[in-house]
C-alpha positions in Angstrom: 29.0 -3.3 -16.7 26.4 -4.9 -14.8 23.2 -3.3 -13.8 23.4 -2.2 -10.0 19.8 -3.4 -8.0 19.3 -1.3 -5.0 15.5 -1.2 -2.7 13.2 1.1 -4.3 11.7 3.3 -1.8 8.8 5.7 -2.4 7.0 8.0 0.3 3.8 10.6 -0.3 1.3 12.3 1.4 -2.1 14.0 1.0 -4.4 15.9 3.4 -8.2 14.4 3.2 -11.1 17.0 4.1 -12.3 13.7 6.9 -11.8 12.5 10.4 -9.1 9.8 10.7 -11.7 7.3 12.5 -13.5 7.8 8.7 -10.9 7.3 6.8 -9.0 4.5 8.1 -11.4 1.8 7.3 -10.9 2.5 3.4 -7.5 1.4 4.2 -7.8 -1.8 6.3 -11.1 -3.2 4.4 -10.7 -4.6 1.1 -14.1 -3.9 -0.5 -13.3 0.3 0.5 -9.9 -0.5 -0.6 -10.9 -1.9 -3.7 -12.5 1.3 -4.7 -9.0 3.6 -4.7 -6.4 1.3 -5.0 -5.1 -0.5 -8.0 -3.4 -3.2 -6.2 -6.5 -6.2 -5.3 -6.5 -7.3 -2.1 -7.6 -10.7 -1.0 -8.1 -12.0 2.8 -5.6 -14.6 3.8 -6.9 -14.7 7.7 -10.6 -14.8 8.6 -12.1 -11.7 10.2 -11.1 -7.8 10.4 -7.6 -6.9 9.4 -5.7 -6.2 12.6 -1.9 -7.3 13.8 -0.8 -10.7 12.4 -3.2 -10.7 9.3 -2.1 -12.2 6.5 -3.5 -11.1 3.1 -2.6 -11.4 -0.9 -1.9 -8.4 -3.4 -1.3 -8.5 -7.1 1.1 -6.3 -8.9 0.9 -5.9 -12.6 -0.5 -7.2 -15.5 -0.3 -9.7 -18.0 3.5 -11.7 -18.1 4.2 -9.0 -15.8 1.9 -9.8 -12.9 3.6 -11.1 -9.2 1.2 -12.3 -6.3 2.8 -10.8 -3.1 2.0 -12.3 0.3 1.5 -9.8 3.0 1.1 -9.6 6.9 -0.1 -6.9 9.3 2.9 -5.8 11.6 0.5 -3.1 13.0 -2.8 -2.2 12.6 -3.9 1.1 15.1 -7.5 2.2 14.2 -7.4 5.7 13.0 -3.3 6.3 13.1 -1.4 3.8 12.0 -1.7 0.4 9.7 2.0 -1.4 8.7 3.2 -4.7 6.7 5.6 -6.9 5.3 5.8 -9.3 2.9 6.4 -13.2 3.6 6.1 -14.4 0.1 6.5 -13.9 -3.8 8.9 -12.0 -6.1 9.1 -9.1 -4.2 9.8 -8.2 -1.0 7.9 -5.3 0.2 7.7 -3.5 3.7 5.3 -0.3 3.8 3.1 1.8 5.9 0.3 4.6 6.3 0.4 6.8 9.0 -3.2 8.9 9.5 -2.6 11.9 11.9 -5.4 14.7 12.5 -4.5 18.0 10.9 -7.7 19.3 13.0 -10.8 17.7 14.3 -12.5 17.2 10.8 -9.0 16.9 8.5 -6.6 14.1 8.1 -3.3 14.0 6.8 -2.5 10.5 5.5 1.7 9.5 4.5 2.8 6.4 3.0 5.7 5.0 2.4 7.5 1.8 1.6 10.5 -0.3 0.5 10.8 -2.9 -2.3 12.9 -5.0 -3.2 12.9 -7.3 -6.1 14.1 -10.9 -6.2 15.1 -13.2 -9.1 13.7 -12.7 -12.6 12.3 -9.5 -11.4 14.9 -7.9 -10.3 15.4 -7.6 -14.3 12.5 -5.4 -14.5 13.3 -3.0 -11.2 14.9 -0.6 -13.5 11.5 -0.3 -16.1 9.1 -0.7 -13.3 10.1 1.9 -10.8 9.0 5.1 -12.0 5.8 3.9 -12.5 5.3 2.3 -9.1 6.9 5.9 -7.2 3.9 7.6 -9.5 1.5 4.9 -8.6 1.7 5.6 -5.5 1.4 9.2 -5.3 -1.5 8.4 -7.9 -3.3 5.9 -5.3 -3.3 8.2 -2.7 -5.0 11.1 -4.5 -7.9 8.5 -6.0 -8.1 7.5 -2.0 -8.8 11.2 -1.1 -11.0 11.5 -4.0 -13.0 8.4 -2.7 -13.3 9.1 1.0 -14.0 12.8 0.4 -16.8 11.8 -2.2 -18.1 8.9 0.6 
């Protein structure tokens, strides 16, 4: 029998002790990004990151690693930022929603759909739990971060 590949889809949340207009720029700016998230980010398109950026993120490590090219379907300050990918092994559309819990609280969700092409679609099956706990992982180091900042 041959290995069935299906899109691996992950979604989390976590409620951050800030005001979304404090904590959205440690998601759209890759030096604050850089200090939560294990995933580099590096500028594609000059300027801020807004709609139609295009940017570069590296999964893994070693033999394992994949350069993913990414672009901005959506960036709304303080509610909403969206992408998709437009290049490399995996083909990745994902978002983070912000909404105000109250005036000084944020609650941020993520989630996201990947699906693996080629060669990698060899290593979905090891790879997945790891990037569903990854995830979850990323988003407590970001409240961490922003409610330490």
């Amino acid at each position: 029998m041959y290995p069935r590949f299906e899109m691996l889809t992950y979604r989390s949340s976590v409620v951050i002790a800030r005001p979304a207009d404090v904590v959205f720029p440690y998601l759209v700016e890759p030096q604050r990004q850089a200090l939560w998230s294990d995933v580099p980010m590096r500028q594609l398109t000059d300027g801020p990151l807004r709609t139609g950026s295009r940017l570069e993120v590296t999964f893994g490590k070693g033999p394992l690693k994949a350069v993913i090219g990414l672009e901005l379907t959506e960036v709304a300050p303080a509610q909403r930022m969206a992408w998709r990918s437009f290049s490399g092994p995996i083909g990745w559309r994902g978002s983070y929603e912000l909404t105000a819990t109250d005036p000084a609280t944020t609650s941020v969700a993520q989630d996201g759909e990947l699906t693996f092409h080629g060669l990698w679609r060899l290593v979905e099956p090891i790879v997945s739990g790891e990037i569903r706990s990854g995830e979850v992982k990323e988003l407590e180091r970001l409240k961490e971060v922003v409610e330490a900042g």
